[in-house]
C-alpha positions as a Markdown table, in Angstrom:
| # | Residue | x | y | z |
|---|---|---|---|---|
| 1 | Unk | 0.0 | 0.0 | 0.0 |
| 2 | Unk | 2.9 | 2.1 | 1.0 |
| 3 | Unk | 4.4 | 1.8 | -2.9 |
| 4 | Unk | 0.9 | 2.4 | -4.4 |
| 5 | Unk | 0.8 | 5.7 | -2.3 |
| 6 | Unk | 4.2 | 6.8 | -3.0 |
| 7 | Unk | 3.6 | 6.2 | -6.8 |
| 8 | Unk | 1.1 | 8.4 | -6.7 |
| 9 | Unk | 2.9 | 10.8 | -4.9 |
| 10 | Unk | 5.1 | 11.0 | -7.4 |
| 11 | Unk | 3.0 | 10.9 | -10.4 |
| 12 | Unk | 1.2 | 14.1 | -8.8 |
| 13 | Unk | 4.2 | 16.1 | -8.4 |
| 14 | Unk | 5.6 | 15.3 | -12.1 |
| 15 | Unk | 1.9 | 16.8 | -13.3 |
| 16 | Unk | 2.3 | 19.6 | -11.0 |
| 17 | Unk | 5.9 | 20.4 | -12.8 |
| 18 | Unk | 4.1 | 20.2 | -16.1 |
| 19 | Unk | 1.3 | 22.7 | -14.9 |
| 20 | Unk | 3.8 | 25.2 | -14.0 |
| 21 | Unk | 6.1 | 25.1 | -16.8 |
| 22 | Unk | 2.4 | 25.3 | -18.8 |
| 23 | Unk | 1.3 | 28.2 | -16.4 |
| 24 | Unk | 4.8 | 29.9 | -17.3 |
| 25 | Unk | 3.8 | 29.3 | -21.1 |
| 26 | Unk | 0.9 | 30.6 | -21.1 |
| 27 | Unk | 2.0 | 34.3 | -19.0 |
| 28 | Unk | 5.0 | 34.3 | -21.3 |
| 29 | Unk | 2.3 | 34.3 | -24.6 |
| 30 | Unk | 0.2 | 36.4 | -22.8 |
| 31 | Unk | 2.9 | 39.1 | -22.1 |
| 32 | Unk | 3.7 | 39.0 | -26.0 |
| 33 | Unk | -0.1 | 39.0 | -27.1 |
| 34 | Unk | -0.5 | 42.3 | -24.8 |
| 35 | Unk | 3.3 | 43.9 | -26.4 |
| 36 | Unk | 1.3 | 43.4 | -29.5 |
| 37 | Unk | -1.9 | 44.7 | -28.8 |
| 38 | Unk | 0.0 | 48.1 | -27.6 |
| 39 | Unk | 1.9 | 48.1 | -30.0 |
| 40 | Unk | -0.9 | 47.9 | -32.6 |
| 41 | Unk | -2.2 | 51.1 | -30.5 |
| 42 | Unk | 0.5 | 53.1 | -31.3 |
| 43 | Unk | 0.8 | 52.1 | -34.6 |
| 44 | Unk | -2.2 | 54.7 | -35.9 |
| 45 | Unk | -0.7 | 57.4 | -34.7 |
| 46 | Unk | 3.2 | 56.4 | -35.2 |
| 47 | Unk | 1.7 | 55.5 | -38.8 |
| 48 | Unk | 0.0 | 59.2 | -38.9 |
| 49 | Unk | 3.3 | 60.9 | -38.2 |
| 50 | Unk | 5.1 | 58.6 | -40.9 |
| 51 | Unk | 1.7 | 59.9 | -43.3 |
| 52 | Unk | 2.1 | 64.1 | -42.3 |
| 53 | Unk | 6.3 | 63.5 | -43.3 |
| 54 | Unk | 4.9 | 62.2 | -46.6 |
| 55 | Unk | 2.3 | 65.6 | -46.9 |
| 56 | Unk | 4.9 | 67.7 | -45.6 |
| 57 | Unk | 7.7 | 66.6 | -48.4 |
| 58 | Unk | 4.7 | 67.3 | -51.0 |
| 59 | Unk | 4.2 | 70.7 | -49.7 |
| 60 | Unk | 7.8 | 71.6 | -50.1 |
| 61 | Unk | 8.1 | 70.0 | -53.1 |
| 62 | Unk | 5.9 | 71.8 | -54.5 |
| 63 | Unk | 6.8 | 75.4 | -53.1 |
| 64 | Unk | 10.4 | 74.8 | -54.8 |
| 65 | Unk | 9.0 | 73.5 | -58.3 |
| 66 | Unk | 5.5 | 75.2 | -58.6 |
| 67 | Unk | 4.2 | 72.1 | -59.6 |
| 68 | Unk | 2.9 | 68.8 | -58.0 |
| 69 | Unk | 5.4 | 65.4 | -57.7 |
| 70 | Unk | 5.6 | 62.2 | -58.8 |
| 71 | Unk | 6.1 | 58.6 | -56.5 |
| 72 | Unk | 8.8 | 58.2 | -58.1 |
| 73 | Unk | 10.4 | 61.6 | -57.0 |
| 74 | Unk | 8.9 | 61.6 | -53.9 |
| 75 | Unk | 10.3 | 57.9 | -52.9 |
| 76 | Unk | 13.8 | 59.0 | -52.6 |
| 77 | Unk | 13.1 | 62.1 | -50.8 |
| 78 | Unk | 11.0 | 60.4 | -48.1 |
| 79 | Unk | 14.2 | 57.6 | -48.0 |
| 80 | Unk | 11.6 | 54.7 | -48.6 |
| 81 | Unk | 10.8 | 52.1 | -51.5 |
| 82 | Unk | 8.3 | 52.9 | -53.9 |
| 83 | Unk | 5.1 | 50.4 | -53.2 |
| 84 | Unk | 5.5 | 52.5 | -49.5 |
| 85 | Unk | 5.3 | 55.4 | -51.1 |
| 86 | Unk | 2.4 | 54.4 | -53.5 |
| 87 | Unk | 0.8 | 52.9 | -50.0 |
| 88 | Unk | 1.1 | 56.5 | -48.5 |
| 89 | Unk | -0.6 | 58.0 | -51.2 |
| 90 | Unk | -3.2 | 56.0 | -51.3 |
| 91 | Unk | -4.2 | 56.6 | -47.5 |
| 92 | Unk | -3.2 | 60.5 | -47.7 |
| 93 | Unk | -6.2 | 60.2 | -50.9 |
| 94 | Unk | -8.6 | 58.1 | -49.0 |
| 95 | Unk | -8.2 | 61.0 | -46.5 |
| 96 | Unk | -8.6 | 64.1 | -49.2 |
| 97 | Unk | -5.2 | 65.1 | -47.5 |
| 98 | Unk | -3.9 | 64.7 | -51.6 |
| 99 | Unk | -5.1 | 65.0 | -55.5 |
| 100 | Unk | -3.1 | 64.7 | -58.2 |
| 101 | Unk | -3.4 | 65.4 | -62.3 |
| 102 | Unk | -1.6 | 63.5 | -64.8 |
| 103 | Unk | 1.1 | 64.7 | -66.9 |
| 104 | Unk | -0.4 | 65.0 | -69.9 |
| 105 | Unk | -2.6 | 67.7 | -67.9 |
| 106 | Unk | 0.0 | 69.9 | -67.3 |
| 107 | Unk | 1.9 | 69.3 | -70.6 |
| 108 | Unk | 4.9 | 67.3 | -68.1 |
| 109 | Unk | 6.5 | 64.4 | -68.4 |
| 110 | Unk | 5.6 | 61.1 | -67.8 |
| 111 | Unk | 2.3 | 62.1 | -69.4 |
| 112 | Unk | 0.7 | 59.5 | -67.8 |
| 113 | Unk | 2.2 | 59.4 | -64.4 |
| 114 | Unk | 0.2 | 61.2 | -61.6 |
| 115 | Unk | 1.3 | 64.7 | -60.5 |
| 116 | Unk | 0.5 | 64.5 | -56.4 |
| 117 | Unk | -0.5 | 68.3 | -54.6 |
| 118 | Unk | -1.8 | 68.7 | -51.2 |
| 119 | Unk | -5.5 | 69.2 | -51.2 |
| 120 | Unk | -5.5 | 72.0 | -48.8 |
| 121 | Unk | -3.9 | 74.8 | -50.2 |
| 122 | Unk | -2.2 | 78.1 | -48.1 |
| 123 | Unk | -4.0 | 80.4 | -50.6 |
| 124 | Unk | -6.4 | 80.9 | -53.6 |
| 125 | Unk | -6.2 | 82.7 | -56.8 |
| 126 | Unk | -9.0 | 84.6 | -55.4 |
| 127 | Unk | -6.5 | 86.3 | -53.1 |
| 128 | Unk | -5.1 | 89.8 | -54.7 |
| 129 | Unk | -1.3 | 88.8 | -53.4 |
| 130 | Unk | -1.5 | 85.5 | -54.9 |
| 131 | Unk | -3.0 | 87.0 | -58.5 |
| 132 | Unk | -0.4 | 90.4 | -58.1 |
| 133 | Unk | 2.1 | 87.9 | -57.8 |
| 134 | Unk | 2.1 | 86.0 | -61.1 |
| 135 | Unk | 3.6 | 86.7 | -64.4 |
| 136 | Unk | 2.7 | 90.0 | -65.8 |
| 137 | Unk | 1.4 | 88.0 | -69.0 |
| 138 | Unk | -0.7 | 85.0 | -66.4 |
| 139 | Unk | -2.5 | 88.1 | -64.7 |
| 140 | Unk | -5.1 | 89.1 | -67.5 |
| 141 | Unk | -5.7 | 85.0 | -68.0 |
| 142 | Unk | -6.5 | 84.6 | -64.4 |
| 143 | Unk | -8.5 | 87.9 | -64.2 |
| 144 | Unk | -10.8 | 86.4 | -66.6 |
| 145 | Unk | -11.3 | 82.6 | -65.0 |
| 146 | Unk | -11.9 | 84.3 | -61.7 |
| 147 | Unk | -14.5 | 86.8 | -63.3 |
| 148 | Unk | -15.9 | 83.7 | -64.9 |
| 149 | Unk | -16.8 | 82.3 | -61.5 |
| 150 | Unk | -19.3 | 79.3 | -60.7 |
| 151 | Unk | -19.9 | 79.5 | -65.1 |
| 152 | Unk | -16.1 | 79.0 | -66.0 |
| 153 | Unk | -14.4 | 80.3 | -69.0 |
| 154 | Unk | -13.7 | 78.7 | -72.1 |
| 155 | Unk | -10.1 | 78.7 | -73.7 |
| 156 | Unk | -11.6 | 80.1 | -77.2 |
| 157 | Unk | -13.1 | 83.2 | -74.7 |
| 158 | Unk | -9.3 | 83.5 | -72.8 |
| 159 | Unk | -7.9 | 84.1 | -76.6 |
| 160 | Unk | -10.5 | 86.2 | -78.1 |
| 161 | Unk | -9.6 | 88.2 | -74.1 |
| 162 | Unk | -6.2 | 88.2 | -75.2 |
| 163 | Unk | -6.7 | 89.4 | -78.8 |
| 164 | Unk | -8.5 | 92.5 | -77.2 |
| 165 | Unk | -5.8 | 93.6 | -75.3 |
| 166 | Unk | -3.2 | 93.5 | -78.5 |
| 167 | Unk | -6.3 | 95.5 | -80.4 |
| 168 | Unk | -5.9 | 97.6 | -77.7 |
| 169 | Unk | -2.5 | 98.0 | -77.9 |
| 170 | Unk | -1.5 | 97.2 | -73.7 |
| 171 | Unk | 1.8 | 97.0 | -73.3 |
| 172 | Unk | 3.4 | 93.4 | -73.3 |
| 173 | Unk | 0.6 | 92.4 | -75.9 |
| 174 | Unk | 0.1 | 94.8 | -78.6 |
| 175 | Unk | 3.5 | 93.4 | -80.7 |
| 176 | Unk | 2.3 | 89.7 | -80.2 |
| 177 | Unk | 1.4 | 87.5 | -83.2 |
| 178 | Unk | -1.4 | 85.2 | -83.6 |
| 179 | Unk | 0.9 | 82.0 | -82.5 |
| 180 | Unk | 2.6 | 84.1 | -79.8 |
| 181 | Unk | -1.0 | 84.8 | -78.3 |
| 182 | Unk | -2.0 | 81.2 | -78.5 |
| 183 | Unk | 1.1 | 80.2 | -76.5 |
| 184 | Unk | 1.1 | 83.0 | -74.4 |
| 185 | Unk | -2.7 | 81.7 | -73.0 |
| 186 | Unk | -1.5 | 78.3 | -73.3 |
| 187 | Unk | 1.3 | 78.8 | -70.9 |
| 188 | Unk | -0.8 | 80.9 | -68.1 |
| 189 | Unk | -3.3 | 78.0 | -68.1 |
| 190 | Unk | -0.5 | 75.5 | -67.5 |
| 191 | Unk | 0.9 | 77.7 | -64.8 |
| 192 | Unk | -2.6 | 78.0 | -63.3 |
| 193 | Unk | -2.9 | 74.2 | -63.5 |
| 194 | Unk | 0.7 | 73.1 | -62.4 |
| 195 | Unk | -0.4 | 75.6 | -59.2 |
| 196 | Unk | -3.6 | 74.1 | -58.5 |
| 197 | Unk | -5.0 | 77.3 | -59.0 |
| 198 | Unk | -7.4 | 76.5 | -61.4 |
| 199 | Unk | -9.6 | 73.1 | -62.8 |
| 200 | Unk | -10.3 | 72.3 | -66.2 |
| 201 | Unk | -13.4 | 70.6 | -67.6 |
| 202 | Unk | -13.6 | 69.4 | -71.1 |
| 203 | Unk | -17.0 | 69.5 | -73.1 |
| 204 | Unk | -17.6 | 67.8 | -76.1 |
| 205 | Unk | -15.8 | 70.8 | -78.2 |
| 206 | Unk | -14.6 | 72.8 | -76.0 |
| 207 | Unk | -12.4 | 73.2 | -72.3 |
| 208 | Unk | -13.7 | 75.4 | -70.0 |
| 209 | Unk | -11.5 | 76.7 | -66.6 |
| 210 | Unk | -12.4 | 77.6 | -62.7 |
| 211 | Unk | -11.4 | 78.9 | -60.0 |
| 212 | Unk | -10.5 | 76.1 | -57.7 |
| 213 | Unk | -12.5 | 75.7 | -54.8 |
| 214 | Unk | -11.1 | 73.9 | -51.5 |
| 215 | Unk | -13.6 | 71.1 | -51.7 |
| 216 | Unk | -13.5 | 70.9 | -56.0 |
| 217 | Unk | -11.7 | 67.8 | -57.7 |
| 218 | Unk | -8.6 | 68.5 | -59.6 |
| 219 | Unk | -9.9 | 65.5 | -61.9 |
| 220 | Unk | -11.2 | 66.6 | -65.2 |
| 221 | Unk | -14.9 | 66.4 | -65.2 |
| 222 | Unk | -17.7 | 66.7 | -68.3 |
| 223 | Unk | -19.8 | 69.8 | -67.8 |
């Protein structure tokens, strides 16, 4: 009876060995589970500041070049591969933190690529400091689309503005040819574009520009 009772004794304390060392498991996985669950917290708003560095390289990119920037561009500036940066993007879009405008658009290269601006812009073309302050020849184009208003103006009205003013003989116009005006209200619309300053709309024969609003899409839209 004495061996029966002292194999037990045993057997018990071997299964109370193996319950601790399980009990020890299981703290041990729940101590990771719980790291991970914090660190899953944190990881919006580490993500978020990762996000606003991304925004923030836009902005100054696009101070410096007067135009928006491509992933491609952007990738090496932000010191990350390019499917992060395309990841980025996409969340800074889903938030309407960034629009973009393709290439062809703004008469840059890749025509096809995707020209990235923050949505929220410092200023409006609206604002006399920001008109005063572009090219003598952009003024008189811009004049016009803001006059135009909620109606928009169409590219065939902009040159028939700018014939005017040579048949009026104002300075920096009067001297210009036919092709010279063309380019000349090409080039302010491009400017106006490449700023986000403006939107374009195409009709069936015709483009027709706007003043953009905070909340408009840069994305080319039928009237």
């Amino acid at each position: 009876m004495n061996d029966i009772l002292t194999s037990i004794e045993k057997r018990l304390r071997t299964i109370q060995k193996v319950l601790s060392k399980l009990e020890k498991r299981v703290n041990a996985i729940e101590k990771v589970v719980g790291q991970s669950v914090s660190i899953q917290q944190e990881n919006p708003l580490i993500y978020s500041r990762v996000l606003m560095g991304t925004l923030d390289a836009i902005k100054r990119f696009e101070i410096e070049h007067e135009r928006g920037v491509v992933a491609k561009d952007l990738a090496p500036i932000r010191k990350v591969e390019l499917p992060t940066i395309y990841d980025h993007l996409s969340k800074l879009e889903e938030a309407n933190l960034v629009l973009w405008q393709r290439g062809t658009e703004l008469g840059l290269k890749p025509h096809n690529a995707k020209f990235y601006s923050v949505s929220k812009r410092d200023n409006r073309l609206t604002d006399l400091p920001v008109l005063m302050a572009l090219p003598d020849a952009t003024i008189p184009i811009a004049q016009a689309i803001v006059r135009g208003s909620h109606k928009g103006v169409s590219r065939s009205k902009l040159l028939e503005m700018a014939m005017s003013l040579k048949e009026q003989g104002e300075k920096g116009w009067k001297r210009c040819t036919l092709d010279e005006l063309e380019r000349r209200v090409h080039d302010a619309i491009t400017s106006l574009l490449r700023r986000v300053l403006i939107i374009r709309k195409r009709a069936p024969n015709e483009e027709y520009y706007y003043v953009r609003e905070e909340k408009s899409s840069i994305r080319p839209e039928r009237p």
